[in-house]
N, C-alpha and C positions, 0 to 999 in steps of 0.2 A: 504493500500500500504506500503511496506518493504521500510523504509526510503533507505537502502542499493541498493535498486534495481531502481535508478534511476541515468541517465545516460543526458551528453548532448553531441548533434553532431551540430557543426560547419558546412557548405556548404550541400546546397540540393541537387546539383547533382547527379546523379548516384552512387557512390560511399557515400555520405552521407544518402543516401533512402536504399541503401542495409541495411547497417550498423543498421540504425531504424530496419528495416522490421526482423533483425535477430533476436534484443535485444527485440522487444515488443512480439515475439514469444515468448521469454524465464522470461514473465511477470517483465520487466523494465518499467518505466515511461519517454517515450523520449521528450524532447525538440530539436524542430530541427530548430536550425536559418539558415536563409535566403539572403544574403546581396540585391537580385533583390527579383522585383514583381512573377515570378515565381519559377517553379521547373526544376531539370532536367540539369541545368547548357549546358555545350557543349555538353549534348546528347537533349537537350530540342526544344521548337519552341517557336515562336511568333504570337502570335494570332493578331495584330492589327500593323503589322510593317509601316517605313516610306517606299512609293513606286516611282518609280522614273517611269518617262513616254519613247519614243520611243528615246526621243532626248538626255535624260539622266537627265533629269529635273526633280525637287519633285513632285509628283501627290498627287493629295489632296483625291483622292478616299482611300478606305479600302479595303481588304482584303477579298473574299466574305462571306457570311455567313458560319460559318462551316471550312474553310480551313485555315491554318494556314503555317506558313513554316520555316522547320526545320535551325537551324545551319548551318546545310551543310546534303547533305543525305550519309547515310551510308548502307556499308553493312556487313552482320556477315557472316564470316569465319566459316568452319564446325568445323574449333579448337576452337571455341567459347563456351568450354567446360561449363562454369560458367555461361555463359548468355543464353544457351540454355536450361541449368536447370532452371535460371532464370522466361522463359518465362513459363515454366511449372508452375511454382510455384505461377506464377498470373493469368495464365487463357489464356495464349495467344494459338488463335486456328490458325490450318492450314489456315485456309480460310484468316486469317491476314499477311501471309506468301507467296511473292514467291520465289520460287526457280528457282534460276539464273543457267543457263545451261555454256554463256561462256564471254569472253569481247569480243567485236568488235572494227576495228578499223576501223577511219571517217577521209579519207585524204581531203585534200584541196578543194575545189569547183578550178570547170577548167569552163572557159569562162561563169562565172557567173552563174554555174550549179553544185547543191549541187552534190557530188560524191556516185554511190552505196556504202554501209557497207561492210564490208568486214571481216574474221574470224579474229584474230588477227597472229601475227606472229608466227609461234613456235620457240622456246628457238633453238638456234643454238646451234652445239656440243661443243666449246667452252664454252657458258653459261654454260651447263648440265657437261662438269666436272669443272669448276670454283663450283660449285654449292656440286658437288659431294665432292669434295677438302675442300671445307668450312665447311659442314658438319662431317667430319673427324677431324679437327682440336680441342685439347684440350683448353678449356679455358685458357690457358696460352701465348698461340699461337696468340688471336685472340682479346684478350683483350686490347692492346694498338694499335690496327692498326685501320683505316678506313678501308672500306669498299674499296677505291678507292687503296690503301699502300697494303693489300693485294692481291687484282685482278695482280697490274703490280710487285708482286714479284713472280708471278709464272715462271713458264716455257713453258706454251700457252700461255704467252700474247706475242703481236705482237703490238709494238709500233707504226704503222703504221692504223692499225685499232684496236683503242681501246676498250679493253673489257669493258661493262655495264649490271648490274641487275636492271639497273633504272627503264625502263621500264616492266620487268618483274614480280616487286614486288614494289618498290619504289615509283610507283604515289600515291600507297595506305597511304603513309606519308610526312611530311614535310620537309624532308632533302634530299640529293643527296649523291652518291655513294661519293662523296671528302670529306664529312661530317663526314656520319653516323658510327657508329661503326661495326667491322665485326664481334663483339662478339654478336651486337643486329641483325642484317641480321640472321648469323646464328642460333639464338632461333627460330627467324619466321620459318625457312625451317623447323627446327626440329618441328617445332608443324603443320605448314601446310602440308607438302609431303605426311603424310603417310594417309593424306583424299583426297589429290590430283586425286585420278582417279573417288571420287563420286560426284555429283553438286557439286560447291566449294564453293558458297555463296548464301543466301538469304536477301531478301531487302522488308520489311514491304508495307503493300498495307493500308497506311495513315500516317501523320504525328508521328514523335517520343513522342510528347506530346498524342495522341487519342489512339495509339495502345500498348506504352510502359509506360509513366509516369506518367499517371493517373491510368490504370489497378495496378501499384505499389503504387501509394498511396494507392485507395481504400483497398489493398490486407496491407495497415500496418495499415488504420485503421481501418478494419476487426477483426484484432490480439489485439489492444488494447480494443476494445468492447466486444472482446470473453474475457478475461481474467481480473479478477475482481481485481486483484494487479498493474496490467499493466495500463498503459496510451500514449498519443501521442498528444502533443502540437505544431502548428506548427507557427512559426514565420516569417513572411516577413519582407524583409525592414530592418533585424538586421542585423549588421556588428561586427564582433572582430575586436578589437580596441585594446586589448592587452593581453599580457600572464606577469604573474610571476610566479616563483619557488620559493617557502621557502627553510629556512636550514636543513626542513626536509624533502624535495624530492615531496611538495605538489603541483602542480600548479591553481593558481585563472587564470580561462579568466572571461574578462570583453567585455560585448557586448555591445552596442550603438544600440537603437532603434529608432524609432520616440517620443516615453517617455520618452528618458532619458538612462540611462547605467544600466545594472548589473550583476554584478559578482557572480561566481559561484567558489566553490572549495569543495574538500573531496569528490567528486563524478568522475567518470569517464568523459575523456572531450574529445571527437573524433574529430578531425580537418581534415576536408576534404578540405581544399579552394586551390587552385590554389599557384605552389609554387612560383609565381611571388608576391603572392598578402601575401602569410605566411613568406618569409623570408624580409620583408621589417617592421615586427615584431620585430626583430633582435636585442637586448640590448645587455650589458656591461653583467647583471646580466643572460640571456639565453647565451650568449656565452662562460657561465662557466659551465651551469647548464644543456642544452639543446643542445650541438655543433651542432646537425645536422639541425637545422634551420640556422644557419652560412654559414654551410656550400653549403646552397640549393644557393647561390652565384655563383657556380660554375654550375650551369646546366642552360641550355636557353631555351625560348621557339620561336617558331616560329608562325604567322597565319596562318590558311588553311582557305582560302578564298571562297566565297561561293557565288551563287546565281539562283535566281528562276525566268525562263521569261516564264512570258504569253503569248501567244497570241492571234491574231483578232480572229482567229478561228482555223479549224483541217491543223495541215502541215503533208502533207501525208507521209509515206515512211519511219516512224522512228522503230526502233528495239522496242523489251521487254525487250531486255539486256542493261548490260551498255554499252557505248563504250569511245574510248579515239578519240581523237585528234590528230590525227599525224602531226609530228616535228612541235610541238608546243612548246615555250620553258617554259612555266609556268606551263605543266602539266597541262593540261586542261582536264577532263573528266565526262561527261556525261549521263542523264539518264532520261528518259522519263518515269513522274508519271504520267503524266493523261492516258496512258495505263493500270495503276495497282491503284491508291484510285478513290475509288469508287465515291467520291463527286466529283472530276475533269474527270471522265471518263462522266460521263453521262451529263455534259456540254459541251462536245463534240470540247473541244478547247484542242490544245497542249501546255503543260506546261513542260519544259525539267528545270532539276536543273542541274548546272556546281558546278563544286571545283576545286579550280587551286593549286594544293600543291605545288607547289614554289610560293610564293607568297610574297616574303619580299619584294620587289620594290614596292608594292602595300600601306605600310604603312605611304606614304607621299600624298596620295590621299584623297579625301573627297568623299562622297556619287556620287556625279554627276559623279565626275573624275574615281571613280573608275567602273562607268558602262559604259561611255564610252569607256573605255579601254577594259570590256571584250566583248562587241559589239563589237569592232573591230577586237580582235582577234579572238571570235567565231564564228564571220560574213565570216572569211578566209573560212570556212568549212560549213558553213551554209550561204547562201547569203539571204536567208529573214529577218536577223537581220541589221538591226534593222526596215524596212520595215515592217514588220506584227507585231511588237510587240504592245503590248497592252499596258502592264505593268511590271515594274519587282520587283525584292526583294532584294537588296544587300546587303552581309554579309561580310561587310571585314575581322572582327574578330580578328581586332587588339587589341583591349583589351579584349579579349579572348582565347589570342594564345596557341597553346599547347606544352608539352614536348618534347623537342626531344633526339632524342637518339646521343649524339655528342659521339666520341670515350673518353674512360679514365674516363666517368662521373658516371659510377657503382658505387664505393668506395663512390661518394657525396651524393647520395641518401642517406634517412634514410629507417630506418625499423619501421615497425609499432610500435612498444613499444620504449620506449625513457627512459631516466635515471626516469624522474619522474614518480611516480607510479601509477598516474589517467592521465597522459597526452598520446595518441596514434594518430598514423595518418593513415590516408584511402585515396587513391587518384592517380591514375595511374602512377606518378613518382615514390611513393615508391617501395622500392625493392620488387620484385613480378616474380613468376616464367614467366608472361608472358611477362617481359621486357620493350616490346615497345606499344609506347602511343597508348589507343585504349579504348572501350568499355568493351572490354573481361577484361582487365587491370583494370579498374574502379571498376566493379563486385566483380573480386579476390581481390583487395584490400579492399574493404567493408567487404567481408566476411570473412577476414584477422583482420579489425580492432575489428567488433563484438567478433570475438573468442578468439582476445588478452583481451576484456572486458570481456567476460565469463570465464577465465580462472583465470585471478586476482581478481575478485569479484565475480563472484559463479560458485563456479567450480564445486558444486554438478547439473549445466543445464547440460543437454546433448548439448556436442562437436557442434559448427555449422560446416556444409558440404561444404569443399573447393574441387573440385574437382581439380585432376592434369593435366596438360595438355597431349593429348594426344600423346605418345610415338612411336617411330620407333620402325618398328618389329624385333624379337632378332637375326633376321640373317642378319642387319644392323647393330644395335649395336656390335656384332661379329666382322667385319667389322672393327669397331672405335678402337680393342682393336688391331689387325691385324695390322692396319697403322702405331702401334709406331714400331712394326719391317719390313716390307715390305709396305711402302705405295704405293708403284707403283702399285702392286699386289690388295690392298685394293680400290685404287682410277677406276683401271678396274672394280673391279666386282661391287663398288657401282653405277658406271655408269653403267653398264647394267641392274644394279635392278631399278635405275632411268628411264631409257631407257623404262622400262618394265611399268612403274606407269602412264607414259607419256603416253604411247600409248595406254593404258588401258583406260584414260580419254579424249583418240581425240585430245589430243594436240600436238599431230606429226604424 
């Protein structure tokens, strides 16, 4: 083994499992510390969680054989450009895959009776040119505004009923239009619309751990077994505890085990951990040497809260798609897995996961408090909750919380290469063409951090594969260039091409 060609990555999660799986391709020796007993971080599951019973109380039962339950569940976007090569790249079959047709939406239970599902709403003409309007605007335009500061400076808003993308795209995150940035909304549209007329997402048929995180282990240390320079060490239970930089641009991390500490330096050192948990790192000596861990001070995270309820048995009547909640105010939405893995299908009971993406009021709760609370708001719209339940799973995920995209926070981020010359980061806050916090975002940034390491320490590998996200068609683009002299003229004809996308994919 090439002393040279050995590398270490900081956090397991997604973005620190790409990063391995890149560098043991290209015959490195990886060490990949752990700070939990698993893998997988906020894309992962728990096989053995605490369960809470009907009334909101601890249950002392497990988890059944086999099933495990995710974070929160997710679903991939067909811009999920990086992670859908991903799945290629370890094995993942159709049959692991379904393909989500549309969202529904699930109003209120009236006189104690769940209410039928319904399509969701279509985007009013309003939305569709707020939409078209955002999408035209130059990054200059869009970078200091909220999402909520641009909507009410147009000239279709009507202060009386105010305009909102909340719903149209926003449950999918943890911030609300008064928040978010209108420079991070509009990258979503530009990487989502132009797949908007084909299925728009798929959602795995098993846990994130059976279908995604393991197939990726297996698949890195496959690479290190094929290749006889190469290796893969993987460590739990290890935490960074600290960074230094020499006066020559060097950085030592130092780990903390269950043995004891040890530090590493002169080798490449990829830091994937959450920037709550990396800028609290933060010295005298890295704020001269490192500023953009200083500076991750300025960016917030929020919880996206989660949970998984069982039941006694089959509750009839529920979709294969996802659906939401209507005028709920925490964002509540929903989805029925025992229709789609195969080990809760054929147990023949209903098991619906929720995520409430507003979720900050949720962080003064404890376990019991916080199930009772989504039993009672779930139960609005569902009235067998908590009557039939069996068991549930609750994720507050307060000490887990993710990025968000606040307006003005671009410039805070770092980029994956840093002043030190073996020091990079990988992890869905850094700067990344897909902006806002996600899976896709995680992927790209791992495959970001790998090729910043193949580039400074051997640059005779072959390139790793980042794909771009994909792009509006060039007579939209046309369009963008249009609006800096006539945008009235520009913001018609983008709405009709939008018009035209919608309608192609049944959403008006």
């Amino acid at each position: 083994m090439a002393e040279d060609k050995r590398a270490v990555v900081v956090g397991g999660g997604l973005a620190g499992m790409v990063v391995s799986l890149e560098l043991v391709k290209r015959g490195y020796h990886i060490d990949l510390f752990e700070a939990s007993c698993r893998l997988g971080g906020k894309a992962g599951s728990d096989a053995d969680p605490q369960l809470f019973d009907r009334h909101g109380e601890p249950d002392p039962r497990h988890l059944p054989e086999g099933v495990e339950s995710d974070h929160g569940y997710h679903v991939f976007p067909k811009w999920y450009t990086n992670m859908r090569a991903l799945w290629q790249d370890i094995g993942l079959s159709a049959e692991q895959v379904y393909e989500g047709d549309h969202y529904l939406d699930l109003p209120p239970a009236a006189g104690g009776v769940r209410q039928p599902f319904r399509r969701e709403q279509s985007a009013s003409l309003t939305q569709l040119q707020s939409i078209c309007d955002l999408l035209l605007q130059p990054d200059a335009a869009v970078k200091d505004l909220t999402l909520q500061a641009f909507l009410q400076s147009r000239d279709y808003f009507n202060p009386q009923r105010p305009l909102s993308l909340n719903d149209f795209i926003l449950n999918a995150l943890t911030i609300g239009d008064a928040d978010i940035s209108s420079y991070a909304v509009r990258n979503v549209f530009d990487q989502w619309l132009p797949v908007f007329a084909d299925k728009n997402w798929d959602a795995l048929r098993g846990s994130l751990d059976e279908i995604l995180i393991q197939p990726l282990l297996r698949s890195i240390e496959r690479w290190a077994a094929a290749d006889g320079d190469g290796g893969f060490a993987l460590h739990y239970n290890h935490r960074l505890i600290g960074l230094r930089v020499s006066d020559k641009g060097i950085t030592q991390a130092t780990i903390e085990g269950p043995s004891g500490t040890e530090s590493f330096s002169n080798l490449p050192i990829v830091v994937c951990i959450p920037q709550e948990v990396l800028r609290e790192l933060a010295t005298s000596e890295l704020y001269e040497r490192v500023p953009q861990i200083a500076r991750l001070h300025h960016l917030r995270s929020n919880p996206f809260s989660a949970i998984d309820i069982h039941f006694d048995g089959e509750l009839p009547g529920f979709p294969d798609e996802h659906f939401t909640l209507t005028d709920n105010p925490y964002g509540i939405t929903g989805f029925d897995i025992s229709r789609h893995w195969p080990r809760l299908k054929a147990a023949g009971r209903t098991v619906l996961q929720f995520v409430a993406a507003r979720s900050v009021d949720f962080q003064g709760l404890d376990g019991g408090g916080f199930v009772r609370k989504m039993y009672h708001e779930i139960g609005k719209h569902i009235p067998e909750i908590p009557q039939r339940v069996d068991f549930c799973v609750p994720h507050i995920n307060v000490e887990v919380p993710l990025f968000v995209n606040d307006v003005g926070t671009w410039k805070y981020r770092p980029e994956t290469t840093t002043p030190s010359e073996n020091l990079f980061f990988a992890s869905d806050y850094v700067k990344n063409a897909t902006d806002v916090t996600s899976m896709e975002g995680a992927v790209r940034t791992g495959l970001m951090g790998a090729e910043a390491v193949r580039a400074a320490f051997s640059p005779q590998d072959p390139p790793v594969t980042i794909r771009e996200p994909v792009s509006m068609p060039q007579a939209f683009e046309q369009l963008r260039q249009m609006a800096g002299d006539d945008p009235v003229e520009a913001r018609l004809r983008a709405l009709g091409w939008l018009f035209g996308q919608l309608k192609a994919a049944g959403r008006i």
